[in-house]
KETORLUM-853837 format. One record per residue (C-alpha): x, y, z; residue in three letters. Coordinates in steps of 0.5 Angstrom, whole numbers, padded with zeros to 4 digits, always signed. Layout:
BEGIN
XYZala/...
This chain:
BEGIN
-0041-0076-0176unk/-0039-0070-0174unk/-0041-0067-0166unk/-0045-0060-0168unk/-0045-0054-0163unk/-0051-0052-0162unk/-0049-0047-0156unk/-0045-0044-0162unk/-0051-0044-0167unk/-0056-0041-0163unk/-0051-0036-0162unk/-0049-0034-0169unk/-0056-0035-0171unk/-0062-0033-0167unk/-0067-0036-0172unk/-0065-0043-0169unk/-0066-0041-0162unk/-0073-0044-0161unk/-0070-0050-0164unk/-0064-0051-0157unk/-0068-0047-0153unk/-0064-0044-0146unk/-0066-0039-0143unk/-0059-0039-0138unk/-0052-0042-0139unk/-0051-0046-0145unk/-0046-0051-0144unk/-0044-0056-0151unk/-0044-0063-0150unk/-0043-0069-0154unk/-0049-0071-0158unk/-0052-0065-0154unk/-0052-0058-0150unk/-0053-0057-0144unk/-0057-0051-0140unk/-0057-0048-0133unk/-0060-0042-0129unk/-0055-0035-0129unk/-0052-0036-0122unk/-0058-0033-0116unk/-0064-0037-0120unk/-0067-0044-0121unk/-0071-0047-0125unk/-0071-0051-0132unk/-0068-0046-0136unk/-0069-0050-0142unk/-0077-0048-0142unk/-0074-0041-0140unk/-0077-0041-0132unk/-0072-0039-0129unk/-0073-0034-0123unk/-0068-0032-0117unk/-0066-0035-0112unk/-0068-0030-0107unk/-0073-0024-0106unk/-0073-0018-0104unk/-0075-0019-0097unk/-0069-0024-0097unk/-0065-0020-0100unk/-0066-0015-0095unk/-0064-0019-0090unk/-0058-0022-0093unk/-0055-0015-0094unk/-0058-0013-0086unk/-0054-0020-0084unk/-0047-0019-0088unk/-0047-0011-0085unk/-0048-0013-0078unk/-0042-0018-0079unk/-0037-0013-0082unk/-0040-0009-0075unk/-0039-0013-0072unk/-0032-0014-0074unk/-0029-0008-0075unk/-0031-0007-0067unk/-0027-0014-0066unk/-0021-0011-0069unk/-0023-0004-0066unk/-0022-0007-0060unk/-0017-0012-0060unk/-0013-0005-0062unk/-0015+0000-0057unk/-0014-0007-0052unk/-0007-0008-0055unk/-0006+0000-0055unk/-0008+0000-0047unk/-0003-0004-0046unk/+0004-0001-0049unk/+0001+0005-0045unk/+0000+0001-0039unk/+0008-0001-0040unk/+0006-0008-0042unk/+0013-0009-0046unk/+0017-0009-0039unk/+0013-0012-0036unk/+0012-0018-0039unk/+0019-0019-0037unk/+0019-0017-0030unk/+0020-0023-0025unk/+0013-0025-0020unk/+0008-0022-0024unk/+0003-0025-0028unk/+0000-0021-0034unk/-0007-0022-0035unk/-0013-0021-0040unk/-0019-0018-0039unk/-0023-0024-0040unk/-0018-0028-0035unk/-0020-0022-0030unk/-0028-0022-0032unk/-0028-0030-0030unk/-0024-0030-0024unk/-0029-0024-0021unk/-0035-0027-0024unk/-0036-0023-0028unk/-0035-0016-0022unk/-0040-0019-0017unk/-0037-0019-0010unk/-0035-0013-0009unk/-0031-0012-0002unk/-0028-0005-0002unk/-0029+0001-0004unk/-0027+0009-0004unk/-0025+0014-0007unk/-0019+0011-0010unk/-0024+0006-0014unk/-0026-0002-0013unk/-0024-0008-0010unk/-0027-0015-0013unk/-0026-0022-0010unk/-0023-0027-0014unk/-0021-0033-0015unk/-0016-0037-0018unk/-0016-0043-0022unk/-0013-0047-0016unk/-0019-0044-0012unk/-0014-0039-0009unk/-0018-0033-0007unk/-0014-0026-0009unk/-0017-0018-0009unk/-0018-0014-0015unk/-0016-0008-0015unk/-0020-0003-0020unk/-0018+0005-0020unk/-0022+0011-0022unk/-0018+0014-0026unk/-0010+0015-0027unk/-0006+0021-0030unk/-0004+0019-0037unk/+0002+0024-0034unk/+0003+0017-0028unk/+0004+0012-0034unk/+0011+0012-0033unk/+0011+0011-0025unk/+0005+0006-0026unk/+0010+0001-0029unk/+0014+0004-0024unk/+0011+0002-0018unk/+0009-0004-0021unk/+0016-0006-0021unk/+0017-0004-0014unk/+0012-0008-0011unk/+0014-0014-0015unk/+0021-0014-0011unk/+0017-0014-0005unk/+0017-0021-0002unk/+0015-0020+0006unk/+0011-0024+0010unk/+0008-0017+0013unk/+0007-0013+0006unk/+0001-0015+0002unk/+0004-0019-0005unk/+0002-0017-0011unk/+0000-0023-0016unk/+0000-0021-0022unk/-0004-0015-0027unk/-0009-0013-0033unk/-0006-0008-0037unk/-0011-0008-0043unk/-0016-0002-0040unk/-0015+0005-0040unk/-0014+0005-0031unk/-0010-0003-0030unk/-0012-0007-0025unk/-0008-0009-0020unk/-0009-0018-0017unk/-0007-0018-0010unk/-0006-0024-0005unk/-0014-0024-0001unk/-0013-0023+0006unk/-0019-0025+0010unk/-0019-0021+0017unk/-0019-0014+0013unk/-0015-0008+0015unk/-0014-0006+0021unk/-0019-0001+0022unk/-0023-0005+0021unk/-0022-0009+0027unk/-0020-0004+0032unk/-0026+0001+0031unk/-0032-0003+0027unk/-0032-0009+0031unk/-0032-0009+0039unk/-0029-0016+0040unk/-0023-0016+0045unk/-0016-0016+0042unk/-0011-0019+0047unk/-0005-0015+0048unk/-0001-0020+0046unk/-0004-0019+0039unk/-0004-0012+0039unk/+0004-0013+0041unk/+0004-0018+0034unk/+0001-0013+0030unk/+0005-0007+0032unk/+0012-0010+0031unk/+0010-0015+0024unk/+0007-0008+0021unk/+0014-0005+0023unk/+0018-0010+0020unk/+0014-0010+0013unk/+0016-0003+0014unk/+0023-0004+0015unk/+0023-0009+0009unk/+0020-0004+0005unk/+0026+0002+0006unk/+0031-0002+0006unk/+0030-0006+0000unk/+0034-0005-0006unk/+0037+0000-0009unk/+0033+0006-0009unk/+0031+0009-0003unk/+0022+0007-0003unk/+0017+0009+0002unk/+0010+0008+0003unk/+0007+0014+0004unk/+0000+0013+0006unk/+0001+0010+0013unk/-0005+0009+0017unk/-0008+0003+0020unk/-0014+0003+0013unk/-0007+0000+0010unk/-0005-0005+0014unk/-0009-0012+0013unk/-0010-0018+0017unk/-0009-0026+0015unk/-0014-0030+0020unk/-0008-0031+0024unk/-0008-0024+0025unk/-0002-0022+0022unk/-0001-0015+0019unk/+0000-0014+0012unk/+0002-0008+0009unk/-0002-0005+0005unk/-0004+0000-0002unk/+0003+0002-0005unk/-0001+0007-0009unk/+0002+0013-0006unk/+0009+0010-0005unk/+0015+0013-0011unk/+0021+0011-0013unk/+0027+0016-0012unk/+0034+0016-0012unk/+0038+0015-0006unk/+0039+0023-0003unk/+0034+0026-0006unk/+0028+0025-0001unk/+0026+0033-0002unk/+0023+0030-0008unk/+0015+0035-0008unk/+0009+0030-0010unk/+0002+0030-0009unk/+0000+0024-0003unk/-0008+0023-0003unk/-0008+0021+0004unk/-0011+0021+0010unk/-0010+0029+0014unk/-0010+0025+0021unk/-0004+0020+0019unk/+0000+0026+0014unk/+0006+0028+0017unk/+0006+0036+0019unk/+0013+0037+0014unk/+0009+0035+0008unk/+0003+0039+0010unk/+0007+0045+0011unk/+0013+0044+0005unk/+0010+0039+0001unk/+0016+0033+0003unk/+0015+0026+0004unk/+0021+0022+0007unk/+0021+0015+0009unk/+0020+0019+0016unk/+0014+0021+0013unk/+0012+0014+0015unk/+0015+0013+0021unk/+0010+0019+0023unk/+0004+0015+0021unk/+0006+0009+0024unk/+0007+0012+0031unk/-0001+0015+0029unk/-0002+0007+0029unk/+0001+0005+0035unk/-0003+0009+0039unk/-0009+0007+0036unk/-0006+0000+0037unk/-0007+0001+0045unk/-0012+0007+0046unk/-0017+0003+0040unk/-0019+0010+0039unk/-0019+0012+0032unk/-0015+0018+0031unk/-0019+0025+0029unk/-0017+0030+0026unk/-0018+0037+0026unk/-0017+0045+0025unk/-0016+0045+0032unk/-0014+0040+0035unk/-0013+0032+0034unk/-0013+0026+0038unk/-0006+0025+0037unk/-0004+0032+0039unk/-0008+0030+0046unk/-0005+0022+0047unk/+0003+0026+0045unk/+0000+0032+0051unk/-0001+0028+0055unk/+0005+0023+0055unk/+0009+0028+0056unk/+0005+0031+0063unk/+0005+0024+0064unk/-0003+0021+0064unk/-0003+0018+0058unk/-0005+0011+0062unk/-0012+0015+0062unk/-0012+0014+0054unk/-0010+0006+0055unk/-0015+0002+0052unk/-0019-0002+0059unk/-0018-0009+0055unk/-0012-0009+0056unk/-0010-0003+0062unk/-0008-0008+0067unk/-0002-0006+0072unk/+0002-0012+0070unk/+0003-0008+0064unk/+0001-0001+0064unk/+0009+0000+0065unk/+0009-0004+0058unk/+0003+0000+0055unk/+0007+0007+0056unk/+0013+0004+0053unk/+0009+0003+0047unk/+0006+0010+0047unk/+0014+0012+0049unk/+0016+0009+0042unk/+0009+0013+0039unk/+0011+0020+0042unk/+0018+0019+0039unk/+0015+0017+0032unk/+0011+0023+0032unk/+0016+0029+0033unk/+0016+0034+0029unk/+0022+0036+0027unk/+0023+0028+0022unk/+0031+0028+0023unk/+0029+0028+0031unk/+0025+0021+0030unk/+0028+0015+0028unk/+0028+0010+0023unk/+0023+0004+0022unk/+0029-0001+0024unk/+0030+0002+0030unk/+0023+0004+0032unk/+0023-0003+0030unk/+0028-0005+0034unk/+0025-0002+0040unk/+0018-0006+0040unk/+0022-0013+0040unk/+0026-0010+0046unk/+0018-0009+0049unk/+0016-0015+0047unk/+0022-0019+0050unk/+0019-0016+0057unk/+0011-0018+0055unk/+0010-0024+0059unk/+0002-0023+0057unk/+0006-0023+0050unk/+0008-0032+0050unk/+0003-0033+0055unk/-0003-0031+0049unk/+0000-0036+0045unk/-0006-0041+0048unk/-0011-0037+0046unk/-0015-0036+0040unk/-0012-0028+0037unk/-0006-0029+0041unk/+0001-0030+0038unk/+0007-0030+0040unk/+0013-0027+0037unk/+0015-0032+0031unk/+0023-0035+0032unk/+0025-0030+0026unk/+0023-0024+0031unk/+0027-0026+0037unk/+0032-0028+0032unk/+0032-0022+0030unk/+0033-0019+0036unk/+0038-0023+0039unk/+0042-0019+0032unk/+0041-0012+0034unk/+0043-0013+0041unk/+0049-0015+0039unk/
């Protein structure tokens, strides 16, 4: 007996729709049909009873629910191109193959700062976070205010230079986060803080020895740096603010945010520096030149500041460097010696340092000398410190390193 197709019949023939009934789908089968509900409804649509799945309200809801997602994603995919745009701009492309840098995302950058929690500096220049790697080191997160789009190029710039610099006494710079419109910036944390800090917001006593310890470390970072490669680098913000200290008090120069990259004799570059009036160098004040000569002027400022533990001040009539240089050269200049270490054992060597200080802050920058010899010249104080080894006992005290009088021998040859 031949198989009837009644989904067929009771198209081509509607009187026959009450005897197969199916208000929905119509299926044939052998011996039969079948009928289901149209997609979106349930029911027995043989009995016609079929209604939708969803109500209104639901269907509402799923309509609210579906354009949150794609929301949602378009801002993922918004975001992920804005990320993916900062950092080309940011030099991501030649950075990613620069030796000893790391690149970081910003949710690598969130979780090491717990999410921007302890902050541990702040200026003008922005932010500094407190960090913490996956091994537990501890490192600094620098966060800037803003940065020129003009500065972009000289970003990566720096970046590159201070990825070469590897130096006991130059803060090291650990990697960098360049999926934001300002990057962020990944240092080694160095415990004590700067040395501004040290001097002038805390009155424990500072031997002399470790005062002599952070002098000639803070010179020779500064030597490394204007000798290091190709191209001649400066720092150009030099001040006691920029240099930091390890738990052992060693000096770490810091904030290459001012410091350029220029060719070899083209040291008359102009350019802007943000720094502080008190350390500038008079030349750039007045012709707007910064040289590596620029930064021996700052670093004679610190050396002062080192033995007389006063904070140099400046202003439009006079300055407290001004009053120490006056008074070297009128030969009273043990009056301005801090009393901690003002002792007539030493007062002979203290002048020395202030000789070394005087000559770095002559006004005429062919006239001073350059950080290897200035360098040079606190060694040689040193090797006369008998206060210098002796403080190696004491807590803060710490005598020259076997690279220093290494050093010396070498340029006493």
């Amino acid at each position: 007996m031949p198989n009837i197709n009644e989904c067929e019949l009771r198209e081509q023939n509607p009187d026959l729709r009450d005897l197969y009934p199916c208000d929905g789908i119509c299926k044939n089968r052998l011996g039969g049909y079948d009928c289901r509900c149209k997609p979106g409804m349930k029911g027995d649509a043989i009995k016609g009873t079929c209604t939708e799945k969803l109500t209104l309200a639901a269907k509402v809801t799923v309509g609210i629910a579906a354009m949150i997602v794609v929301l949602v994603l378009m801002v993922m995919v918004h975001q992920l191109l804005k990320f993916r745009r900062f950092y080309e701009q940011n030099g991501g492309p030649v950075l990613k193959g620069v030796k000893n840098i790391r690149i970081y995302t910003r949710k690598q950058i969130k979780q090491m700062t717990n999410n921007y929690r302890c902050v541990i500096g702040e200026g003008h220049f922005g932010k500094v976070y407190l960090g913490t790697l996956k091994d537990k080191k501890q490192v600094a997160i620098k966060k800037s205010i803003k940065v020129d789009k003009h500065m972009k190029q000289e970003f990566t710039d720096e970046i590159i230079i201070q990825s070469a610099m590897r130096h006991k006494n130059i803060v090291m710079l650990i990697g960098c986060c360049l999926e934001l419109d300002v990057p962020m910036l990944v240092y080694e944390f160095v415990a004590r803080g700067s040395l501004y800090d040290v001097l002038f917001k805390c009155r424990d006593k500072i031997l002399l020895g470790t005062r002599l310890r952070i002098a000639v470390g803070s010179a020779e970072g500064l030597t490394y740096m204007h000798s290091a490669g190709e191209s001649t680098i400066r720092h150009g913000d030099v001040k006691s603010a920029n240099i930091l200290l390890d738990e052992k008090f060693t000096p770490k120069v810091s904030d290459f945010g001012t410091s350029k990259l220029l060719a070899r004799g083209k040291d008359e570059m102009t350019e802007l520096v943000i720094g502080d009036m008190s350390y500038i160098d008079p030349v750039y004040m007045e012709q707007g030149i910064v040289t590596q000569k620029s930064d021996v002027y700052g670093f004679g400022v610190v050396l002062i500041e080192l033995i007389t533990r006063r904070p140099a001040t400046y202003d439009a009539e006079r300055s407290y460097v001004a009053n120490f240089v006056e008074a070297f050269v009128e030969k009273r200049a043990r009056s301005f010696i801090d009393n901690d270490i003002k002792s007539e054992a030493d007062i002979n060597l203290l002048e020395m340092v202030g000789g070394v200080a005087v000559d770095c802050l002559k006004p005429n920058p062919e006239e001073r000398q350059d950080m290897k010899r200035v360098e040079h010249r606190l060694l040689e104080i040193v090797a006369q410190s008998e206060d210098y080894s002796h403080e190696r006992n004491f807590q803060g005290g710490i005598g020259p390193a076997p690279d220093d009088v290494a050093l010396l021998k070498a340029l006493g040859e």
